[in-house]
N, C-alpha and C positions, 0 to 999 in steps of 0.2 A: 804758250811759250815753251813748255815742255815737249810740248810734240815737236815743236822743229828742234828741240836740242837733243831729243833721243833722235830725230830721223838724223843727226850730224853727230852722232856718236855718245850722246851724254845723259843720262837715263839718272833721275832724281826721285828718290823715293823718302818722303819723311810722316813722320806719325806724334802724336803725344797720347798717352794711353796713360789714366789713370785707373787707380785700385784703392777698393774699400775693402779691407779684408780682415779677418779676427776670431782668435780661436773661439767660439759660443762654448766652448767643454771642454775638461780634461788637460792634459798642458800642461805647460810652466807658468801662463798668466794667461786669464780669461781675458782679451781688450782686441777693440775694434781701431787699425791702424789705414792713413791716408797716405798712400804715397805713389809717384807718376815716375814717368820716365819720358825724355824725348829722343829721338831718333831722327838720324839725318845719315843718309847711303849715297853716294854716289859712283856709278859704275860709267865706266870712260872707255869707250872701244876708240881704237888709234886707227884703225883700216875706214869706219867712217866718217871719222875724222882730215884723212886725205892724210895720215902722216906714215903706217907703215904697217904691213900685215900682219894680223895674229897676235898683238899687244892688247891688253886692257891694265886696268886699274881698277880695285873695290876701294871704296875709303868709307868706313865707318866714322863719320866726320864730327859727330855731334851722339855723346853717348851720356846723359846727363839723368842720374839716379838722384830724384829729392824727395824729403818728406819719409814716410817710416816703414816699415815691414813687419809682418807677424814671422818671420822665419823663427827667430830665437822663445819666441811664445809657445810654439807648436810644438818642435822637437829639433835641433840643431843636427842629425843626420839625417835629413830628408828634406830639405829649403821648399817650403809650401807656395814661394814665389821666385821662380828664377831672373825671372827679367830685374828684380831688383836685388840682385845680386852684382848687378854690374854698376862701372866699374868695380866697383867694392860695394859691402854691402850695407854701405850708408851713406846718405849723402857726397856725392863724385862727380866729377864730372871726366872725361878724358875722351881721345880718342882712341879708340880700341880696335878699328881694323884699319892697314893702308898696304896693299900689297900688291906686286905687278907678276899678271901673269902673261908666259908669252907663249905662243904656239910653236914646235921643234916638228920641221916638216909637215906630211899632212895623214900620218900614220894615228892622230889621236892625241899625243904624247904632247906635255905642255912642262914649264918650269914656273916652279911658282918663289918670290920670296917676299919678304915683308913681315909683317907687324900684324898678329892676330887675335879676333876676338873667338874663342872656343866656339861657342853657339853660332855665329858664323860659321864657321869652317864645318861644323856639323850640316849646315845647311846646303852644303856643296851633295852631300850624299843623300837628304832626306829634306827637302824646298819645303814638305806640306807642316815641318812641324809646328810652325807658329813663332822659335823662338817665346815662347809663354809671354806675347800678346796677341796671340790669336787662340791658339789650342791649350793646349794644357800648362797649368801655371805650375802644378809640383816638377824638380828636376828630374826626378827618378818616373815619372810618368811617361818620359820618351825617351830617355838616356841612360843608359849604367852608369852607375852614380860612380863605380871605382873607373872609368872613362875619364871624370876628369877630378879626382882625385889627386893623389900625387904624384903622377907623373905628369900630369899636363896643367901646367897653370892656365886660368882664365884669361889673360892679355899677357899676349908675351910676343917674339919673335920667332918667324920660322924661316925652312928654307929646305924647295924639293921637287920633283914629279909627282906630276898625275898624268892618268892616264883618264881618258874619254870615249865611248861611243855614241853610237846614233842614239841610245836610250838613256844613257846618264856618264854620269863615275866609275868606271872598273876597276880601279886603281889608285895606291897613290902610297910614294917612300917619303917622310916626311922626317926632318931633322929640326927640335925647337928649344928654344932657350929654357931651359928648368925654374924660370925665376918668372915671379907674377910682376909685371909693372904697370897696373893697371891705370895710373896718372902721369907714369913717366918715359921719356923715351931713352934708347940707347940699351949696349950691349954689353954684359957683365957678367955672364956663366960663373957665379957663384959656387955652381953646386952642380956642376955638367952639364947634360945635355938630355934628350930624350929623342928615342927614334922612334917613329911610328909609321906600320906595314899596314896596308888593307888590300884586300882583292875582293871585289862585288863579281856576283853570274847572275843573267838576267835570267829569268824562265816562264813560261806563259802555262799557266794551270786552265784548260775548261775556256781558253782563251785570254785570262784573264794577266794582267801582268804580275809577274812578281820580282824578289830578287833576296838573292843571298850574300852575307857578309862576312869575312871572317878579318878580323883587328886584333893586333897586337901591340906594347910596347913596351921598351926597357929603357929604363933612366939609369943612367950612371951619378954617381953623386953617393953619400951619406942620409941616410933618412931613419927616421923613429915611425911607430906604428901610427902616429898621428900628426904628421907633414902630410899637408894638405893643398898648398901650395893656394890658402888663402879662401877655400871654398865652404868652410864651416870654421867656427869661431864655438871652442870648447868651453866647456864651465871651468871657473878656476879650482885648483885644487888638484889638477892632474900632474905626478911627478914625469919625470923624462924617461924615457925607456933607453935602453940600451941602441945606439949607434947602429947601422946593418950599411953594407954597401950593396948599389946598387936594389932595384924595384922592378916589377912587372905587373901586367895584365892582360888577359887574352881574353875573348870575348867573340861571340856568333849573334847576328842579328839579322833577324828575316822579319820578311813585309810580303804580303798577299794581298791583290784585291780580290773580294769579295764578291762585287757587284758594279757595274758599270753601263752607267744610261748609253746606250749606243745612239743616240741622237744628242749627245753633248757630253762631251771628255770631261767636265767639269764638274760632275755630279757622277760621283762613286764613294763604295764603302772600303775600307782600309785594313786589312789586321796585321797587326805589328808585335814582333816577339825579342827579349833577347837573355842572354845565359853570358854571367860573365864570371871571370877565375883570377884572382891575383895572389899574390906575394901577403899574406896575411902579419906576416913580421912587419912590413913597412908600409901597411893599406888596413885601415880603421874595417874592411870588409873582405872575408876571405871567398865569398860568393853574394852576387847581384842577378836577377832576376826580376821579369818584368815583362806587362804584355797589354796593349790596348786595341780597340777599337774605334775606329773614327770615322762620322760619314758625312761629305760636304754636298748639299743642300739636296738632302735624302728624298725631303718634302717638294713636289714639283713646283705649288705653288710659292717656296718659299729658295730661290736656287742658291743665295748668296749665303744663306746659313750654315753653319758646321755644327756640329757635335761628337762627345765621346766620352767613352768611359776608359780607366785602364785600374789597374794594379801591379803592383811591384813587392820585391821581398830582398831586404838588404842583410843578407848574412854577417852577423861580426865573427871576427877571427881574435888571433890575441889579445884585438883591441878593448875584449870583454873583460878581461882580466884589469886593466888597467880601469878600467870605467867601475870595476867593482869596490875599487879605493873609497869610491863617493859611498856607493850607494850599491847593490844586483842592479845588472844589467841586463838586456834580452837585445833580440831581435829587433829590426828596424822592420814594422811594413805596412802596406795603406792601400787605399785604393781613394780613385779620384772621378769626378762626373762634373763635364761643362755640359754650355749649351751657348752658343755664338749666335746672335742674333744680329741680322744687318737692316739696321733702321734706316742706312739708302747705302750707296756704293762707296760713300767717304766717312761714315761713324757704324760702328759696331759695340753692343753694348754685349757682354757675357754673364753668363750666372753660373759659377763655382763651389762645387761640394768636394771634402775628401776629410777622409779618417786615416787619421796615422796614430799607430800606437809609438810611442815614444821608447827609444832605448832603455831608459831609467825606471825601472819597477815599480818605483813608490810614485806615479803620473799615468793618469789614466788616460785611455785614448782622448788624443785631440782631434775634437769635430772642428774643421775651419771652415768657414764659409765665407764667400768671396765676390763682389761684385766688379767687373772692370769695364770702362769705357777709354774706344781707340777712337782716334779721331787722325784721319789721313789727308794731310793738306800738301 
């Protein structure tokens, strides 16, 4: 039944993926936590559908966060599980993508608006990274964490171009709501707006692909050094900083492949990098850094498999000062090792390692280890 609704336009994708996951050391609390997420995508082309060129539809239909998380055990600037982060990072239910995009002649150029889920829209530029139920479950393992900080809330509204070639995204001006509504819908620019620029160059190394990124953006609004716009949840205790108007962040992120089975596109190695810079007045991190490895199904006799390693390094800026009210504060930074294993082509089971030292001095590194099963129906 799916194959004749994708050959008529309508392409369904759903999953349930749970996680056993818990800090074994170091931490705010030693404890092993259960919690799943389901997932429901539908993507709607209108051209074969028989109704009009160059339209589609994404709908994040079904984004249902239950059961618990080790994020707040581990270290609360470095979320050790992204996927359950969404909608919120407890128990949620919402839908968090619906957006229509249309084609503007045949130069590439497209208009997009709608209702978006972050992790989504990151995946318009980078398809392999799992969203953290495939590949890597820490945030900062494949994303600069001051990315979606405070100037981009995790579900919200946007509205913009992109641009397209034959290889991917080279583009895209994007204009979004500064307000998280991650269970609600509707428009309410509380606290302005946020623009966000990017330009991708594709380049072929030894033959290999690669691509270069460069992202900026500035919110207009009111913000303290710790508006977050919903993506970390602080220990109490922390007074309010002084008001700043207006936020940024600039940031470069490059990708190389490595290695590439020339008898099946499917199986290649990855290296992934990125350096990013904000506004340290009004962003918990005055530099982000980070950089992985990833290779899908390295092993011949095993093709459906992935794996990877990465690390990353989360700079605080001001934000250190105020965090030193509690307690000395340091540096955020970790490193992370899956292994994705596909027990047939509709259930994958993972096995997840990563160390993060925690902001707070007096917590020693947290070892978290992680087991998760996707199941794709």
């Amino acid at each position: 039944m799916r194959t004749h609704l994708a050959e008529n336009g309508i392409a369904i994708q759903s999953s349930l993926t749970q996680f056993y996951q818990g800090v074994a050391s170091g931490g705010a609390e030693q404890k092993f936590r259960y919690g799943a997420k389901l997932d429901l995508f539908t993507e709607v082309n209108t051209e074969k559908m028989g109704l009009w060129k160059g339209g589609s539809f994404f709908l994040h239909g079904v984004s249902w966060n239950f059961g618990q998380n080790s994020n707040a055990d581990a270290t609360f600037l470095a979320p050790v599980n992204a996927s359950l982060t969404y909608p919120e990072a407890e128990p949620s239910f919402g839908v968090s993508s619906f957006w229509f995009q249309q084609e503007l002649g045949d130069q590439g150029y497209a208009a997009l608006v709608g209702r978006y889920d972050l992790l989504d829209v990151w995946g318009l530029f980078y398809p392999d990274y799992g969203k953290g139920v495939d590949g890597f479950m820490n945030v900062s393992s494949f994303v600069p964490f001051n990315v979606v900080l405070t100037g981009l809330p995790p579900v919200s509204n946007l509205a913009g171009i992109v641009k397209a070639g034959e290889q991917g995204v080279e583009g895209a001006f994007l204009v979004l709501e500064n307000a998280n509504s991650p269970t609600t819908l509707g428009l309410e620019f509380p606290n302005g707006v946020t623009l966000l620029s990017a330009l991708r160059k594709y380049t072929k190394l030894g033959g290999l692909r690669g691509t270069h990124t460069l992202a900026a953006w500035y919110a207009t609004g009111d913000f303290t050094s710790f508006d977050t716009n919903s993506w970390v949840d602080f220990p109490p205790g922390l007074n309010a900083t002084p008001t700043r108007s207006g936020s940024w962040s600039a940031m470069y992120i490059g990708e190389q492949r490595l290695w590439q089975d020339p008898c099946n596109e499917k199986r290649y190695t990855n290296l992934l990098g990125y350096l990013d810079f904000a506004d340290s007045d009004t962003n918990p991190f005055q530099v982000t850094a980070g950089g992985s490895i990833e290779s899908f199904g390295f092993f011949l006799s095993r093709p459906g498999d992935r794996m990877g390693i990465a690390g990353f390094y989360n700079g605080l800026g001001e934000f250190s000062n105020l965090l030193s009210v509690l307690e000395p504060a340091g540096d955020v930074y970790g490193c992370e090792i899956y292994y994705n294993a596909e027990v047939n082509p509709w259930f994958h089971v993972t096995f997840d390692l990563q160390a993060v030292n925690p902001s707070l001095n007096s917590r020693d590194t947290a070892i978290v280890a992680g087991l998760r099963a996707k199941l794709d129906f």
